[in-house]
Biopython code that builds the backbone (N, CA, C, O; Angstrom):
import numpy as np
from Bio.PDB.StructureBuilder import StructureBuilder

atoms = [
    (1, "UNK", "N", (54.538, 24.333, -47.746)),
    (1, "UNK", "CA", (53.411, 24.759, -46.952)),
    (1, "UNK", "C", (52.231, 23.821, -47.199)),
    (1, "UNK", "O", (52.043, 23.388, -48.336)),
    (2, "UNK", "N", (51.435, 23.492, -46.198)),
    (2, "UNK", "CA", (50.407, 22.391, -46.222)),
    (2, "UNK", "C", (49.114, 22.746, -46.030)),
    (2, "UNK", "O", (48.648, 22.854, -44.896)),
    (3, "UNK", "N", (48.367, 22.975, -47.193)),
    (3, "UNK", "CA", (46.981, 23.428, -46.805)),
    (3, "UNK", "C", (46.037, 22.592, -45.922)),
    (3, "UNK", "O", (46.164, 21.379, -45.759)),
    (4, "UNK", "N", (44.912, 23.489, -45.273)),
    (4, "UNK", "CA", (44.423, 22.756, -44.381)),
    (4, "UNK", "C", (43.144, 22.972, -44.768)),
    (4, "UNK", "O", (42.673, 24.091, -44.563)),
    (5, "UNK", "N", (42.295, 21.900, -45.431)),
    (5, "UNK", "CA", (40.571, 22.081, -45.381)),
    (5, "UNK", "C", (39.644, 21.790, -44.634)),
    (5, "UNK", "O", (39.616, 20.925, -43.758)),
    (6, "UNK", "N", (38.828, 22.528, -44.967)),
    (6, "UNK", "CA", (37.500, 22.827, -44.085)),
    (6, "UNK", "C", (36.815, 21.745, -43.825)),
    (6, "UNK", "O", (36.373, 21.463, -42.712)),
    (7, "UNK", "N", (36.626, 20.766, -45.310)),
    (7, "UNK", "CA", (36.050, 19.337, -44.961)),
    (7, "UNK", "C", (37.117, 18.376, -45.781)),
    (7, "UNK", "O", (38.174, 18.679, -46.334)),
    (8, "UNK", "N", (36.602, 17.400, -45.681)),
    (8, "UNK", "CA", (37.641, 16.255, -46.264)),
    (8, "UNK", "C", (36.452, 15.127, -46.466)),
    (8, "UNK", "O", (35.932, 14.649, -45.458)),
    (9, "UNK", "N", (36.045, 14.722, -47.730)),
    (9, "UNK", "CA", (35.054, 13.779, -48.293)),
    (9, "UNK", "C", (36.220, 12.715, -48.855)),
    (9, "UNK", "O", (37.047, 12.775, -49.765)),
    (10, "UNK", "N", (35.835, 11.622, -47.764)),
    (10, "UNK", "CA", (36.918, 10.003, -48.005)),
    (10, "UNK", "C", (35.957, 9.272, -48.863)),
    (10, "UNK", "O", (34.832, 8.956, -48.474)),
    (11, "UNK", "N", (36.334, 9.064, -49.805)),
    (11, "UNK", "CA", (35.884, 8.451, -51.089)),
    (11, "UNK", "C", (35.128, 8.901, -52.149)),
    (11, "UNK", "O", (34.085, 9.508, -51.910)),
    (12, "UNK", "N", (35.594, 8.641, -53.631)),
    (12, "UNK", "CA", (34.650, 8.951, -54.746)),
    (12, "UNK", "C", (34.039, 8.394, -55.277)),
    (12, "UNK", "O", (33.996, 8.532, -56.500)),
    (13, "UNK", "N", (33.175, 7.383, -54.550)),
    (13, "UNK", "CA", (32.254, 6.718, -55.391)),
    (13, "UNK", "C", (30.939, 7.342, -55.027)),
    (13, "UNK", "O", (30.939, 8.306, -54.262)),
    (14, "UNK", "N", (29.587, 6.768, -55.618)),
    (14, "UNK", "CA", (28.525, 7.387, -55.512)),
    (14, "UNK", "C", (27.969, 8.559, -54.649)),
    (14, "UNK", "O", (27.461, 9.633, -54.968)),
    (15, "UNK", "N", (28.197, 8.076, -53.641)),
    (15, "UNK", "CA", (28.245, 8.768, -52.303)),
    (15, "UNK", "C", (29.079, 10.033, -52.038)),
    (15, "UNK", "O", (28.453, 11.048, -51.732)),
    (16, "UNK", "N", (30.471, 10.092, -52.123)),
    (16, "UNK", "CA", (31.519, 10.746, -52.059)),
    (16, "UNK", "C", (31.127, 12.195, -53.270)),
    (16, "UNK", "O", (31.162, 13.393, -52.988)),
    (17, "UNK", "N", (30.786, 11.590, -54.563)),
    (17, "UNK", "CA", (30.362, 12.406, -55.556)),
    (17, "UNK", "C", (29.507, 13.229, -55.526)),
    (17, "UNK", "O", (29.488, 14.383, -55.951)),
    (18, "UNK", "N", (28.543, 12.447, -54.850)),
    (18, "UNK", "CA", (26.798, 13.383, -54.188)),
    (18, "UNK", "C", (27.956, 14.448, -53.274)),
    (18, "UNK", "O", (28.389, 15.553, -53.602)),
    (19, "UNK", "N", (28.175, 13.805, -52.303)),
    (19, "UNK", "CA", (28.481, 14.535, -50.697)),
    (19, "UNK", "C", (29.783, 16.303, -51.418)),
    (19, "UNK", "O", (29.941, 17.396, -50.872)),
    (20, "UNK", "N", (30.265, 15.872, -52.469)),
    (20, "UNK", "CA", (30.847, 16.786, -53.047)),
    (20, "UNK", "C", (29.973, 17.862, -53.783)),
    (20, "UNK", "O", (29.968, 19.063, -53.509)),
    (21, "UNK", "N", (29.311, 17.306, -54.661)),
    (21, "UNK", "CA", (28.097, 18.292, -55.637)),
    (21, "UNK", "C", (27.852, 19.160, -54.210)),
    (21, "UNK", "O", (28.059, 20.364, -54.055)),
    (22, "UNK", "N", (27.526, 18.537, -53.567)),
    (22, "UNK", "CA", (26.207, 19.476, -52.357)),
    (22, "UNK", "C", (26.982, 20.087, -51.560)),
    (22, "UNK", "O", (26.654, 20.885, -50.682)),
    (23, "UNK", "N", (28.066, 19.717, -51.853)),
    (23, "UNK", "CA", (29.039, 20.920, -50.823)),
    (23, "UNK", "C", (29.051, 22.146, -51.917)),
    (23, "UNK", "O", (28.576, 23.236, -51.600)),
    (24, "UNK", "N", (29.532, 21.952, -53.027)),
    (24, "UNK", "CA", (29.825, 22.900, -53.986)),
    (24, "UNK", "C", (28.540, 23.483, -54.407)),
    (24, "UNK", "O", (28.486, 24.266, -55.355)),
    (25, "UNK", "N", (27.549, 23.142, -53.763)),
    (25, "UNK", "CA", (25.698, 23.977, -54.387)),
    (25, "UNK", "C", (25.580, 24.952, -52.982)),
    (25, "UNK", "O", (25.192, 26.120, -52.985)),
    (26, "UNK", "N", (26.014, 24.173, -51.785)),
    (26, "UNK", "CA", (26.198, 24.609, -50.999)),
    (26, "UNK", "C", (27.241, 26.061, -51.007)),
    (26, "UNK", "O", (26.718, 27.154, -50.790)),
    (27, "UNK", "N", (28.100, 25.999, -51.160)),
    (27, "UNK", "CA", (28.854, 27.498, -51.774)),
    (27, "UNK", "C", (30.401, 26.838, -50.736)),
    (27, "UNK", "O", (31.303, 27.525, -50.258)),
    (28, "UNK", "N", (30.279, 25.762, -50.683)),
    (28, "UNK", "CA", (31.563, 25.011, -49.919)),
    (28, "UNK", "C", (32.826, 24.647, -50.747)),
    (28, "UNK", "O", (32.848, 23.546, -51.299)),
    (29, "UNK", "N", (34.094, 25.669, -50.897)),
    (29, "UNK", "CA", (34.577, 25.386, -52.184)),
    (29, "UNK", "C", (36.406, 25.203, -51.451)),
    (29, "UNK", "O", (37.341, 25.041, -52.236)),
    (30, "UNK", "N", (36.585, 25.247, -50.307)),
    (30, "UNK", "CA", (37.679, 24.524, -49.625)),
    (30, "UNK", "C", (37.495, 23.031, -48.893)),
    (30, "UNK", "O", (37.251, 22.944, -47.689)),
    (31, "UNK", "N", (37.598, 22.207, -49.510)),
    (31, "UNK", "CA", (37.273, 20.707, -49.768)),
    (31, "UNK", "C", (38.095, 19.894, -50.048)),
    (31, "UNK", "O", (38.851, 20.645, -50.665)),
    (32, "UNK", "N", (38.767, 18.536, -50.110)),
    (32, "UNK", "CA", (39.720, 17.912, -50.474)),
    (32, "UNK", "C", (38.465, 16.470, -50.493)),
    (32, "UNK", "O", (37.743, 16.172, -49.542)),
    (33, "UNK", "N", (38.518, 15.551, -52.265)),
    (33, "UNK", "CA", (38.025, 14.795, -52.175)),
    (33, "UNK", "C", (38.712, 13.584, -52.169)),
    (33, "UNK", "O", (39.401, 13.529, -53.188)),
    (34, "UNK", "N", (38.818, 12.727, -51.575)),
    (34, "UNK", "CA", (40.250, 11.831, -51.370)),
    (34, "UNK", "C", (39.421, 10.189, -52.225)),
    (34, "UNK", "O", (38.267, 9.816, -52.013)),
    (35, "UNK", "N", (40.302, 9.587, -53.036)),
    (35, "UNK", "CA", (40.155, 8.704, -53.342)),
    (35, "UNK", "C", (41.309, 7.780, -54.071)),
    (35, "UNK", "O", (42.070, 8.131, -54.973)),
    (36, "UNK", "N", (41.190, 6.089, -53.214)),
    (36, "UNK", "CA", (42.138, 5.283, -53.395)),
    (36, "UNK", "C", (42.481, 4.852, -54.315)),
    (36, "UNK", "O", (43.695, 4.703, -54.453)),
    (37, "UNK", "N", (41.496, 4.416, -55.467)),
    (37, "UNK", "CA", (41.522, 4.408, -56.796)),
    (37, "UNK", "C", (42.160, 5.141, -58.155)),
    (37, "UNK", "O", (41.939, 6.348, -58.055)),
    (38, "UNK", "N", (42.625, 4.939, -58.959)),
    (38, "UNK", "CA", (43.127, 5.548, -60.242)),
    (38, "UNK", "C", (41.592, 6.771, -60.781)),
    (38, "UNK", "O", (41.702, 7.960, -61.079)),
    (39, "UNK", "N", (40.438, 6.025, -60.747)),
    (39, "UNK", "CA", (39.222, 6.684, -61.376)),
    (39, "UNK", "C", (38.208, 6.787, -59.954)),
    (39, "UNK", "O", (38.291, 6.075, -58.953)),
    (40, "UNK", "N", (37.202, 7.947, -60.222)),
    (40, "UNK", "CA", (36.035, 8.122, -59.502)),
    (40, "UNK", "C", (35.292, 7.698, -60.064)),
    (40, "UNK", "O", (35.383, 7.317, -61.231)),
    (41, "UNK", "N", (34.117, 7.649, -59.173)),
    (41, "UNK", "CA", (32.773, 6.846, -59.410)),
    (41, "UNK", "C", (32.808, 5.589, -58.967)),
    (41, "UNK", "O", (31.615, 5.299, -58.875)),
    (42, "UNK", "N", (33.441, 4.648, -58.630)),
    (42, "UNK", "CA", (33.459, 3.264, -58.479)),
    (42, "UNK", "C", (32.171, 3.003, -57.650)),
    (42, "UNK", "O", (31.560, 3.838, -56.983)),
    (43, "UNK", "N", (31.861, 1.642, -57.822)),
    (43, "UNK", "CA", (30.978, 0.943, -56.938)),
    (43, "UNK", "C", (31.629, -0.482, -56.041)),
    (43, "UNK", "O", (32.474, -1.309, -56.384)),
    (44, "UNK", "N", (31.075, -0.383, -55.159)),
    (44, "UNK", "CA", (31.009, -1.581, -54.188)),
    (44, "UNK", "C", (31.416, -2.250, -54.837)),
    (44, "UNK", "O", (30.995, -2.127, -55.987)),
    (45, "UNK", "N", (32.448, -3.360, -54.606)),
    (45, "UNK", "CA", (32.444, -4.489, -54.313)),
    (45, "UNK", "C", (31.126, -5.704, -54.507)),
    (45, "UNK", "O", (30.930, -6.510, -55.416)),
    (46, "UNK", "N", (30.380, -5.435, -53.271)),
    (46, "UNK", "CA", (29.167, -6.054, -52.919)),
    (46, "UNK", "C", (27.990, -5.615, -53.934)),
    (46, "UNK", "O", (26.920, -6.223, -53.966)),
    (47, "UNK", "N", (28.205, -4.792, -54.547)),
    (47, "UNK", "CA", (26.974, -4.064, -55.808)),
    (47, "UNK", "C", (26.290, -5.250, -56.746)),
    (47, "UNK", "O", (26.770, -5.299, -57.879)),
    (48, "UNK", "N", (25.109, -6.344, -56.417)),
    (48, "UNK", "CA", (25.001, -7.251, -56.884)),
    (48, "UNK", "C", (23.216, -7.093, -57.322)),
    (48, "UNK", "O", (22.613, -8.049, -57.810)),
    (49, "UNK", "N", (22.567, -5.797, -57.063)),
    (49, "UNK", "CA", (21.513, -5.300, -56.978)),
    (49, "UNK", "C", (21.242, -4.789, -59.467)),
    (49, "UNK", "O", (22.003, -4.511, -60.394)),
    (50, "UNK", "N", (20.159, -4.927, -59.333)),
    (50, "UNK", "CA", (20.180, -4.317, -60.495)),
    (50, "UNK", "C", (19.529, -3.055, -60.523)),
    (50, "UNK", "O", (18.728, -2.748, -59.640)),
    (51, "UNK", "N", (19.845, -2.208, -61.582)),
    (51, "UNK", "CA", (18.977, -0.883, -61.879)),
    (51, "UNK", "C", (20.144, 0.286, -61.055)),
    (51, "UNK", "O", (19.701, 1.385, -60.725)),
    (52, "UNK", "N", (21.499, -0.036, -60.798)),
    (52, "UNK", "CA", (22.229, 1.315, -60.333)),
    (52, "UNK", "C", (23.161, 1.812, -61.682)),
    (52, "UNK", "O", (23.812, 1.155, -62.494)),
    (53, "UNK", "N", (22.929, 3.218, -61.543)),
    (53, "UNK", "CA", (23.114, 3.617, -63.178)),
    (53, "UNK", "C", (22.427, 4.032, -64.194)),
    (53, "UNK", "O", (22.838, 4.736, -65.116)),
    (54, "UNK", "N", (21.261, 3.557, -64.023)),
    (54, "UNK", "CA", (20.288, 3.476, -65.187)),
    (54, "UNK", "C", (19.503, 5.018, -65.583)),
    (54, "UNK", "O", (19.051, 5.369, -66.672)),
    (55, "UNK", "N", (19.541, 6.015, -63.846)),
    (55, "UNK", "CA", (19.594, 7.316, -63.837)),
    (55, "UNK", "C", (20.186, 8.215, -65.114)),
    (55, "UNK", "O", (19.644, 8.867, -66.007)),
    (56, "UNK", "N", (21.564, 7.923, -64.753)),
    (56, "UNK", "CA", (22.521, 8.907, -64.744)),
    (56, "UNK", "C", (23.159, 8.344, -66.280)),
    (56, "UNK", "O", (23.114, 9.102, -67.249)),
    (57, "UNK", "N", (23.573, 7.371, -66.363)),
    (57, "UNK", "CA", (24.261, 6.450, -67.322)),
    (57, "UNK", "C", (23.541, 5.826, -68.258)),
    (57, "UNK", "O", (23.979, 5.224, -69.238)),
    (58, "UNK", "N", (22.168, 6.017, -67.864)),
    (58, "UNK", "CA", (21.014, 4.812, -68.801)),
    (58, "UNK", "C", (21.414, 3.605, -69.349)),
    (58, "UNK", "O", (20.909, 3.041, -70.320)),
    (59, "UNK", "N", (22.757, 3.081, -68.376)),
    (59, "UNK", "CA", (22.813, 1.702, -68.757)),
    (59, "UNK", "C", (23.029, 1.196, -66.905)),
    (59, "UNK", "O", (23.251, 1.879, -65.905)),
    (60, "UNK", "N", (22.857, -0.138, -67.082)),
    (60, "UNK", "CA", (22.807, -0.861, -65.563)),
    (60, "UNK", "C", (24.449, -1.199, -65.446)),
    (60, "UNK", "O", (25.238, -1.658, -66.272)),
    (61, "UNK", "N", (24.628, -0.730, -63.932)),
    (61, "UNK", "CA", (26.050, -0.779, -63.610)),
    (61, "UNK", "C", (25.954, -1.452, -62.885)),
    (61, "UNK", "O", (25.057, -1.238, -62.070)),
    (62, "UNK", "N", (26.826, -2.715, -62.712)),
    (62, "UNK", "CA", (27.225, -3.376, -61.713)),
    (62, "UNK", "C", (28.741, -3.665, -60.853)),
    (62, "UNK", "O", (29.696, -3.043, -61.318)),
    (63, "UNK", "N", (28.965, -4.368, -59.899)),
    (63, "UNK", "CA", (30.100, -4.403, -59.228)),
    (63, "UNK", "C", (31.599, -5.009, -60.114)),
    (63, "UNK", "O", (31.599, -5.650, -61.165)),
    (64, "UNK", "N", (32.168, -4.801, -59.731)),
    (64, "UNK", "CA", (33.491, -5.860, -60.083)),
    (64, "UNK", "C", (33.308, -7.391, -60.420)),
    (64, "UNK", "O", (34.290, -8.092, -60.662)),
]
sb = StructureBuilder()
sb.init_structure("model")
sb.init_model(0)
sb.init_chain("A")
sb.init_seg("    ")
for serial, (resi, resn, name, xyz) in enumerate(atoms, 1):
    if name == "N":
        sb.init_residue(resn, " ", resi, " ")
    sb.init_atom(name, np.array(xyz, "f"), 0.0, 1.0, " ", f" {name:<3s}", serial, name[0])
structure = sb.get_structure()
């Protein structure tokens, strides 16, 4: 049998992670968060900016 959800959030990186929290504050708890990767959180590729991370992680994260 194949469940069917309400939303479907394509990717877990920064974005994907937010767009999840706020579903779940939201009281949104049939959800599927899909991601291509082994781990969540990833960043861009292109992430060549400094100061992302420094929030959450208090260290500076950068791309690949």
């Amino acid at each position: 049998m194949r469940h069917q959800y309400k939303c479907a959030v394509i990717g877990a990186g920064p974005a994907g992670l937010a767009a999840a929290v706020k579903l779940v504050r939201e009281g949104m708890k049939d959800f599927i968060l899909i991601e291509r990767e082994n781990e969540l959180g990833g960043i861009l590729n292109q992430c060549i900016h400094t100061g992302f991370g420094l929030e959450f992680f208090r260290e500076d994260l950068t791309g690949p």
